[in-house]
C-alpha positions as CSV (number, residue, x, y, z in Angstrom):
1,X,7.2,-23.8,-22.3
2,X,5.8,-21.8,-25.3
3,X,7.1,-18.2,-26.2
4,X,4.1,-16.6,-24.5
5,X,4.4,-18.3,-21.6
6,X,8.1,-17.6,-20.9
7,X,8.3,-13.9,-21.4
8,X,6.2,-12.7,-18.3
9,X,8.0,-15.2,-16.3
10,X,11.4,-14.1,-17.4
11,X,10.0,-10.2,-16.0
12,X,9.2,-11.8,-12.8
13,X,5.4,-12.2,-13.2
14,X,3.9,-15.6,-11.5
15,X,1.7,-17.6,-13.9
16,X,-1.8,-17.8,-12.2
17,X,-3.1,-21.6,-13.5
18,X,-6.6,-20.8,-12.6
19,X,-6.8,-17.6,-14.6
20,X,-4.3,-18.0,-17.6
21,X,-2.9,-14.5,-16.4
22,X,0.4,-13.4,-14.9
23,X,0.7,-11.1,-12.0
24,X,3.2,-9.0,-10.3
25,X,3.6,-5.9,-8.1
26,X,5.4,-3.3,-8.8
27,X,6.4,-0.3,-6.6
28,X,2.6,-1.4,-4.8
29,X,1.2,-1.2,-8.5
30,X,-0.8,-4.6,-8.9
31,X,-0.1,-5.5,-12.6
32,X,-1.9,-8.2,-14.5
33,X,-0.4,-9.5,-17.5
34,X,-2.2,-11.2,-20.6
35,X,-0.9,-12.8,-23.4
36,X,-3.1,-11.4,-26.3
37,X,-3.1,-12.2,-30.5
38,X,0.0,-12.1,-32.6
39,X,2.7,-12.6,-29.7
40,X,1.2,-9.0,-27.8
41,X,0.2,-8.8,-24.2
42,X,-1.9,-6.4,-22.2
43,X,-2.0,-5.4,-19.0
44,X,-4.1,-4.6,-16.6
45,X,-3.9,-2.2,-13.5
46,X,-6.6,-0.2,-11.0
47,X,-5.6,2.7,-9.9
48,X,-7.0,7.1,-9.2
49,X,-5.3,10.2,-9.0
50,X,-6.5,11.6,-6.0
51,X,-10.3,11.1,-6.2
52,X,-10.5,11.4,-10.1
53,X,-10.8,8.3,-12.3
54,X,-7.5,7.7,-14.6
55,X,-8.2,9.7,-17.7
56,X,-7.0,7.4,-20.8
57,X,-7.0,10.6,-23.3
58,X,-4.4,12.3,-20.9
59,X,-2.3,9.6,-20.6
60,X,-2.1,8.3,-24.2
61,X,-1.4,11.8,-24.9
62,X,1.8,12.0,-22.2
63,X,3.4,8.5,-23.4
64,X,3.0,9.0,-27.2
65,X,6.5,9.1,-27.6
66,X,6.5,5.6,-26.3
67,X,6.3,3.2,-29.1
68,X,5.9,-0.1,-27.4
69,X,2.2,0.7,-26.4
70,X,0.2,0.6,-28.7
71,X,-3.4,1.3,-27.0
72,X,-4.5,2.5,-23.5
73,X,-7.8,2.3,-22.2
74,X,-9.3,3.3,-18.7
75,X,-13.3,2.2,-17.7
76,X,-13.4,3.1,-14.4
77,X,-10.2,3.0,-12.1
78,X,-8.8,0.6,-14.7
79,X,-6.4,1.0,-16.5
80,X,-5.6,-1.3,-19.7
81,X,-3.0,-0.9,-22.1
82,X,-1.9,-3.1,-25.0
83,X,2.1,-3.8,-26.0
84,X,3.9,-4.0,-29.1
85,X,5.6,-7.7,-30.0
86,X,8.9,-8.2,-31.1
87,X,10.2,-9.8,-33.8
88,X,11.8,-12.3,-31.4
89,X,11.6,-13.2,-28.0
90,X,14.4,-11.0,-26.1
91,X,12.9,-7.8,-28.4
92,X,9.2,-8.4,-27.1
93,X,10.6,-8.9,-23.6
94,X,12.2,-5.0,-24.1
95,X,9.1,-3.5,-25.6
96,X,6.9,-4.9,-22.6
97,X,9.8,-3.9,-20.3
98,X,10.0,-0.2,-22.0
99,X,6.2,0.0,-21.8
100,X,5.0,-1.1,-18.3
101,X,8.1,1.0,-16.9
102,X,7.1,4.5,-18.9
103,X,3.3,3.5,-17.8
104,X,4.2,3.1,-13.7
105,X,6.7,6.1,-14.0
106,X,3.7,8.5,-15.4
107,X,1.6,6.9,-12.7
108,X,4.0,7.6,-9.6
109,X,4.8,11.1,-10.9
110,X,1.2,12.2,-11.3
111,X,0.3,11.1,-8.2
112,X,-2.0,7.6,-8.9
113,X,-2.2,5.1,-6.7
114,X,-3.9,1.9,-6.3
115,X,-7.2,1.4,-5.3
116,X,-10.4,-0.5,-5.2
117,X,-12.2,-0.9,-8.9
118,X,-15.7,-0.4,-7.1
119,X,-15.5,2.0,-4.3
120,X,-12.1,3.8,-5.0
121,X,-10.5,2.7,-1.4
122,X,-7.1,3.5,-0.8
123,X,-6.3,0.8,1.1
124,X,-4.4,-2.1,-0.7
125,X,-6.5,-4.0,-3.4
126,X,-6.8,-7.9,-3.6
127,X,-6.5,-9.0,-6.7
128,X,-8.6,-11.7,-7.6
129,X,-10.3,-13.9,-10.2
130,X,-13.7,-14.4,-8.9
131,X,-17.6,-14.2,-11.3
132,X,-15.2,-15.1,-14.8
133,X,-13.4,-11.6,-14.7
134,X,-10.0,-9.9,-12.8
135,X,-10.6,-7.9,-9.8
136,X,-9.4,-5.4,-7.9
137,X,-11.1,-5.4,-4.4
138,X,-11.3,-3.7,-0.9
139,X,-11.4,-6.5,2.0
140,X,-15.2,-5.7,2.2
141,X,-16.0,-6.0,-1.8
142,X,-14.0,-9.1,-2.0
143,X,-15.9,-10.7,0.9
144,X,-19.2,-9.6,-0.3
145,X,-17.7,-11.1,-4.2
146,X,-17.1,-14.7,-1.8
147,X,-20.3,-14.4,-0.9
148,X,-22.0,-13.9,-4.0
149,X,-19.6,-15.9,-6.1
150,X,-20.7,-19.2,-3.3
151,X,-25.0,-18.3,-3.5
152,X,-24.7,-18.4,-7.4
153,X,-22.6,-22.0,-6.7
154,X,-25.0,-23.3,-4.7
155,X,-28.2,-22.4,-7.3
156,X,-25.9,-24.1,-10.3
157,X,-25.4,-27.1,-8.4
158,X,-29.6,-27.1,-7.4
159,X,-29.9,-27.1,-11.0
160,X,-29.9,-31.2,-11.7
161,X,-29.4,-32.0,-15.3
162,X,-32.3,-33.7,-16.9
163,X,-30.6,-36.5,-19.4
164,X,-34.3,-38.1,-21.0
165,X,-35.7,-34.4,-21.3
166,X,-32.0,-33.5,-22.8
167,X,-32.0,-36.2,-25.2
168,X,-35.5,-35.6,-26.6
169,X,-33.8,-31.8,-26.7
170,X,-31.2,-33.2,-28.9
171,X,-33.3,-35.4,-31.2
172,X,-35.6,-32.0,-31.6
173,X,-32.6,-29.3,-32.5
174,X,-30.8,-31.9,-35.0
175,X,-34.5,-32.3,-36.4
176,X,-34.0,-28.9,-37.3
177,X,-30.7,-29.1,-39.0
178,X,-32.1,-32.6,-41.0
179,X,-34.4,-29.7,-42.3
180,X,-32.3,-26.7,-42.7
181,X,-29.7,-29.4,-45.2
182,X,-32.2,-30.8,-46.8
183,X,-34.0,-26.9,-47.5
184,X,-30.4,-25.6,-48.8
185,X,-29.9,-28.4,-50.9
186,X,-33.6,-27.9,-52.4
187,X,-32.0,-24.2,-53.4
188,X,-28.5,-25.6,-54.2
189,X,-26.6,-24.0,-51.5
190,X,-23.8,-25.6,-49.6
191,X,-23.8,-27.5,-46.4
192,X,-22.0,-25.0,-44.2
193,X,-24.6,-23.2,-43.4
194,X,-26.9,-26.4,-42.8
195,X,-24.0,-28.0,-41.2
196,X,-23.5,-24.9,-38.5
197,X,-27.4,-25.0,-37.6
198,X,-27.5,-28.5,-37.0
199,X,-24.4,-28.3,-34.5
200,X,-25.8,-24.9,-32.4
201,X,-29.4,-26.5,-32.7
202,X,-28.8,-29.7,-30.7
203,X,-26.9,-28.7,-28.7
204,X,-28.9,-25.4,-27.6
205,X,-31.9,-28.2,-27.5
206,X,-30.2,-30.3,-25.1
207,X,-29.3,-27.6,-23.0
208,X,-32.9,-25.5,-23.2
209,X,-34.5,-29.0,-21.8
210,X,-32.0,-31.2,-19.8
211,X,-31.3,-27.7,-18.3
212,X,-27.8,-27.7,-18.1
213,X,-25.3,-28.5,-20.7
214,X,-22.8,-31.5,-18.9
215,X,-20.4,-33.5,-21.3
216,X,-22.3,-36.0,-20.7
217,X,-24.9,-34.2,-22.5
218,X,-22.2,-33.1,-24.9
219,X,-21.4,-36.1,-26.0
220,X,-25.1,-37.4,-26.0
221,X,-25.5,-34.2,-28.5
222,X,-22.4,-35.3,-30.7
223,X,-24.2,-38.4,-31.0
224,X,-27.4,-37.4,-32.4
225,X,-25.7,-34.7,-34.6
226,X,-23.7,-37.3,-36.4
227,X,-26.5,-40.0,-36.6
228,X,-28.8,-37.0,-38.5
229,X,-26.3,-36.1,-40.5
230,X,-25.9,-39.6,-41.6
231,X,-30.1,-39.7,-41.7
232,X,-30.2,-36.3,-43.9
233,X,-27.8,-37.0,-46.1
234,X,-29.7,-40.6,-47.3
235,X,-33.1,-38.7,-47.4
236,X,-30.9,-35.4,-49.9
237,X,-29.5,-38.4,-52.0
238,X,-33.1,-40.4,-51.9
239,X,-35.3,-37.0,-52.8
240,X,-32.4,-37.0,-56.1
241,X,-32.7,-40.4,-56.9
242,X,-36.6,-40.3,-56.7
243,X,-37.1,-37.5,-58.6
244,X,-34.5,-38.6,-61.3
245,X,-36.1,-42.4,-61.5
246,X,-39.7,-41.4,-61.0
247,X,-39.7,-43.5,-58.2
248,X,-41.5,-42.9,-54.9
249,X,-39.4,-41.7,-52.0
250,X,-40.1,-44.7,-49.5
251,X,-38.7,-46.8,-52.5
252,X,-36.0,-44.5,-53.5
253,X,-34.8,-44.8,-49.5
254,X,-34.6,-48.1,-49.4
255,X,-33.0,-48.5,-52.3
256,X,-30.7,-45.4,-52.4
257,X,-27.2,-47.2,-51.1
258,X,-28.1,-50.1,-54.4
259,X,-28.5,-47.2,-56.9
260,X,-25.6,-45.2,-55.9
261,X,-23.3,-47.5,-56.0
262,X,-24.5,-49.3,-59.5
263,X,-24.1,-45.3,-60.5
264,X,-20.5,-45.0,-59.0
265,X,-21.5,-42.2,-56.7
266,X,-20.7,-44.0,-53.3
267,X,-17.7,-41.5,-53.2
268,X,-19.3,-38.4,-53.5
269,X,-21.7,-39.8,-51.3
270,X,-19.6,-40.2,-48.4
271,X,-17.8,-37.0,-49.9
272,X,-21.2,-35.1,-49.0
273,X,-21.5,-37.1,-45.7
274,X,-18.2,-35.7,-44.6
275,X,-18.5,-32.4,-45.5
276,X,-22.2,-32.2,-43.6
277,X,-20.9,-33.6,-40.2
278,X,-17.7,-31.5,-40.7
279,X,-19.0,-28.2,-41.0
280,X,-21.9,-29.6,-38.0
281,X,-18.7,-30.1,-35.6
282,X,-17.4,-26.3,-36.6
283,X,-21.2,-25.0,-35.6
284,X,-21.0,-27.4,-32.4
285,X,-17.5,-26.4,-31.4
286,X,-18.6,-23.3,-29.5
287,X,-20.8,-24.3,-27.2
288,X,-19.1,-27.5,-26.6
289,X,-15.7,-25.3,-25.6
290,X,-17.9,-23.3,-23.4
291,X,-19.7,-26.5,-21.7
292,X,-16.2,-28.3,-21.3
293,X,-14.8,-24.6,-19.9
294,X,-17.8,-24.2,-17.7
295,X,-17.3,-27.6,-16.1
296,X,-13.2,-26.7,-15.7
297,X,-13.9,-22.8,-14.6
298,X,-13.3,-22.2,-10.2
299,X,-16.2,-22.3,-8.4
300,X,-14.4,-19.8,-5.8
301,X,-12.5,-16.7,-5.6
302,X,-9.1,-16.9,-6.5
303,X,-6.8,-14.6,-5.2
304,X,-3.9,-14.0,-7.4
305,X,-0.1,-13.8,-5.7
């Protein structure tokens, strides 16, 4: 279990699998936990002081003197508020600990309690992941989320993925990238750039005209991108050779593996090769995490406990 993972779990927060989040309650205080950058975690709570909104200015003001926050932030009834790490584990645990007790003791002596993040109702929130985002509802807002959450199902899974139209998507947005590396390399630039259009632009393509981005069609994209980068890198090295031999470029293409290698330039060849798919997987990676995250995501609500 990593660092991260143990340290809300040793507070007594449960890990919630379909959110990454931890979440506990605390003298009826609904607390969500997040493990953030650089070993820190924020929290996140919903809560009004009387009928008034939580006023972040006031209470950053009133727990300045508590050095294991290091933000607060309220949009609405929520509250978020970012802790110091520790150098190790047990000293994280105590700044988190120091924190979220000086944050619930304010908030019990001033009078806040915990509410709905739309409508302000007193009565008990539900917590809930539900629409890609944390929230704290009435029992009617977190029906009327069910609801909504199961139409906007329903109208992704009426969308049918088009695979042919996809593909031709595919072929079209790496077109684009054969151009953008071969354009740089006219100008002398490096492939990154080239590289990064070629990734977004095939597999934007495939999902502009399959209509939805699947892995299948991920992995249809990864196809073509590699295949044109093998393509534009023949036709860079062929324009070279042609230019440098005098030779025309249909002749130049067919020959261009023949010359290279009587030259002792195979290696930087396949050097260049690399480099242009490498840096097209880094402009690919992306939108192929947020295909493969869409496809893993809930299609429900999922209440947290």
């Amino acid at each position: 279990m990593s660092f991260q993972k143990k340290i809300p779990q040793r507070m007594g927060f449960a890990y919630q699998k379909d959110c990454g989040c931890y979440y506990r309650e605390i003298n009826s205080y609904p607390l969500v936990l997040f493990p953030g950058a650089n070993s820190q975690f924020y929290l996140l709570t919903c809560v009004k002081q009387g009928e008034e909104m939580p006023d972040a200015a006031k209470i950053k003001e009133a727990l300045t003197a508590e050095k294991s926050i290091l933000n607060l932030d309220a949009q609405g009834y929520r509250i978020s508020c970012l802790f110091r790490s520790g150098i190790t584990e047990d000293k994280t645990i105590a700044n988190l600990k120091d924190g979220v007790e000086a944050l619930l003791s304010y908030l019990e002596e001033n009078g806040y309690i915990a509410c709905c993040e739309f409508s302000g109702s007193e009565e008990k929130p539900i917590v809930c992941y539900g629409l890609d985002a944390i929230r704290f509802l009435s029992e009617e807002d977190y029906h009327d989320l069910e609801k909504e959450t199961a139409n906007r199902s329903a109208q992704a899974d009426g969308i049918k993925e088009n695979v042919p139209l996809g593909i031709l998507g595919a072929l079209l947005g790496s077109s684009v990238g054969v151009a953008a590396i071969l354009l740089f390399s006219r100008i002398g630039l490096i492939s990154a750039l080239s590289g990064v259009i070629m990734g977004f632009c095939a597999m934007k393509g495939y999902e502009l005209l399959g209509r939805k981005l699947s892995r299948k069609g991920v992995i249809i994209s990864l196809v073509f991108m590699i295949l044109m980068c093998v393509l534009a890198n023949k036709l860079d090295w062929s324009i070279e050779i042609a230019k440098e031999l005098k030779w025309r470029f249909g002749y130049a293409f067919e020959n261009c593996e023949y010359v290279l290698r009587q030259m002792e330039l195979m290696g930087r060849y396949y050097l260049n090769l690399a480099e242009v798919i490498g840096f097209t997987l880094l402009g690919a990676a992306p939108t192929m995490i947020s295909a493969f995250k869409q496809q893993s995501r809930p299609t429900g609500v999922i209440r947290l406990s």
